[in-house]
C-alpha positions as CSV (number, residue, x, y, z in Angstrom):
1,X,-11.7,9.4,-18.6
2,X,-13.6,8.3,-15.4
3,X,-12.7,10.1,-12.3
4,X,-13.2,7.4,-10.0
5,X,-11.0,4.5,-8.4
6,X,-11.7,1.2,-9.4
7,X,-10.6,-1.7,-7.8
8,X,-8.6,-3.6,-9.5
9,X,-9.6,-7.3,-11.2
10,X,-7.5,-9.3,-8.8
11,X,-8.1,-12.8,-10.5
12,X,-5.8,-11.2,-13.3
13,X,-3.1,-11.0,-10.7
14,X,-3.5,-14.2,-8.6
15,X,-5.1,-17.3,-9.3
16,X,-5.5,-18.6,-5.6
17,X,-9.2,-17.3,-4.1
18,X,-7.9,-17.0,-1.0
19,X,-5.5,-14.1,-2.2
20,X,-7.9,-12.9,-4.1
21,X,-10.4,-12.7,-1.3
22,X,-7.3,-11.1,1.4
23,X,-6.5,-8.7,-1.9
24,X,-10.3,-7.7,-2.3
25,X,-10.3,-7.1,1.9
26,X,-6.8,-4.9,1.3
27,X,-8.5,-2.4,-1.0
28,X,-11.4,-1.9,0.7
29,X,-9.8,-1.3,4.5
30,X,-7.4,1.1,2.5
31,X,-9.8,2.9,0.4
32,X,-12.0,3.3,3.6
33,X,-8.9,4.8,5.6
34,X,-7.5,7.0,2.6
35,X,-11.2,8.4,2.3
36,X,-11.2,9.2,6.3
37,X,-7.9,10.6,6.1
38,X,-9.0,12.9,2.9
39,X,-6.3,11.9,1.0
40,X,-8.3,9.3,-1.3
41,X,-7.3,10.1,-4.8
42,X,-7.2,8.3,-8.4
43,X,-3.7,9.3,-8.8
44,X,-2.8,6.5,-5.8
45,X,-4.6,3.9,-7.7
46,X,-1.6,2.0,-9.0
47,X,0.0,2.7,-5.7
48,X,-2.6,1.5,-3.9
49,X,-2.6,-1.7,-5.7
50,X,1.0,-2.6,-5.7
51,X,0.9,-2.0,-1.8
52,X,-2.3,-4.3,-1.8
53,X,0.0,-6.8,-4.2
54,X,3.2,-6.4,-1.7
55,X,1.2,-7.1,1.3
56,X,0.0,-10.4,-0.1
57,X,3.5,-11.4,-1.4
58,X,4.8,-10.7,2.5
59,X,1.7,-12.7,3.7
60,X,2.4,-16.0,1.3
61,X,6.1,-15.6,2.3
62,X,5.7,-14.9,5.6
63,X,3.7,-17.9,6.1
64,X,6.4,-20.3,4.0
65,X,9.4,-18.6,6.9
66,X,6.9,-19.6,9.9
67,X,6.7,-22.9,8.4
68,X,10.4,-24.1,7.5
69,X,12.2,-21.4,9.8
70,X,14.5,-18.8,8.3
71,X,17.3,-21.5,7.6
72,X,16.9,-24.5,5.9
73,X,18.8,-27.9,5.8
74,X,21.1,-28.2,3.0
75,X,21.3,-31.6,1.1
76,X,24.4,-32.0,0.5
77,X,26.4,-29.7,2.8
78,X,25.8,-29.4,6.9
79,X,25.8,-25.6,6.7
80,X,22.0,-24.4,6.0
81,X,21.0,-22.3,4.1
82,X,19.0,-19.0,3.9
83,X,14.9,-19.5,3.0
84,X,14.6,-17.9,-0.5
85,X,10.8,-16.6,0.9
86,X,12.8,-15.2,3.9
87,X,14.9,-12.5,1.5
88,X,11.0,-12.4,-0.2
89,X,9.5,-11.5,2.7
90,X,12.2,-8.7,3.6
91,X,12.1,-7.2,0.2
92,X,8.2,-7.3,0.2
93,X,8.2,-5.2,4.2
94,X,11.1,-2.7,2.7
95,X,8.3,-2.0,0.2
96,X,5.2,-1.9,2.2
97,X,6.8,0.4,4.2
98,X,7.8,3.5,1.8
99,X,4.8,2.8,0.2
100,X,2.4,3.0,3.2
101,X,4.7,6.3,3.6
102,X,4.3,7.6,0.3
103,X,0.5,7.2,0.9
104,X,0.3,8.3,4.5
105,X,-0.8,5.4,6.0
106,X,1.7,5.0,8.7
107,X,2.0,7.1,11.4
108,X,4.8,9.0,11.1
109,X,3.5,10.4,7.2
110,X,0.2,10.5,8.1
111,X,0.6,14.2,10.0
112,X,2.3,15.2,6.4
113,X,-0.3,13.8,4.1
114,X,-2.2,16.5,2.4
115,X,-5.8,15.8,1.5
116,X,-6.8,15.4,-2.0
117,X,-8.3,18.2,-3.7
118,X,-10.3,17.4,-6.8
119,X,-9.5,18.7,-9.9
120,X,-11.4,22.7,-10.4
121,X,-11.3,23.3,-6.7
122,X,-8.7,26.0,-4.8
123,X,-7.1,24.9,-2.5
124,X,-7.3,27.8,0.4
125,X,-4.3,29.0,2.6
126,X,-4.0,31.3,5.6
127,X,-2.8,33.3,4.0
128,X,-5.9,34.0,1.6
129,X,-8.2,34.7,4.8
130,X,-5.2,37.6,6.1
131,X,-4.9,38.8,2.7
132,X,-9.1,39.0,2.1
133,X,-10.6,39.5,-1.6
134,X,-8.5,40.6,-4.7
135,X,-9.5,44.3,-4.9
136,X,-11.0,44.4,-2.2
């Protein structure tokens, strides 16, 4: 098994270039500030790529709202009627944020993210250096 992060094949998960262009851009700004913060890790692969696959459904919706407005003109009644890509976009943010949380992008996690340590290495503690050797 490769211990490495791929990015995913995004033309398997939209057929429009330009999201697969804005999707390609997503991974790379977050793999660059996960691998700043330390925290980079295989494990967040599928994480990483549904954030990256939120972010674009928020964008497409986003874009639909700012074009025919949160309410739209019913047909047959006079009473409008909520934008479908207006509940989209909502449900798309609520998910953006717990997962930027969960991978301590936002500011408020990022003081709690711990970094990744690869697989064979100890992690060290204060309490190790207070402590000194084992029979020592």
């Amino acid at each position: 098994m490769a211990n490495t992060l791929s990015e995913p094949d995004w033309t398997a998960l939209f057929t429009d270039a330009e999201d697969q262009a804005v999707a390609s851009d997503q991974w790379s700004t977050l793999v660059e500030e996960l691998t700043l913060a330390g925290t980079l890790a295989v494990a967040n692969g599928h994480t990483m790529t549904r954030l990256v696959e939120f972010r674009i459904q928020y964008r497409k919706a986003a874009r639909h709202v700012a074009q025919h407005g949160a309410i739209l003109a019913a047909k047959r009644a006079k009473i409008g009627q909520w934008n479908p890509y207006w509940a989209v976009m909502r449900q798309a943010d609520e998910r953006i944020v717990v997962l930027e949380a969960k991978l301590g992008i936002d500011p408020v996690s990022r003081g709690r993210a711990t970094k990744a340590v690869q697989r064979g290495q100890k992690k060290h503690k204060a309490a190790d250096a207070y402590l000194g050797a084992p029979g020592g």
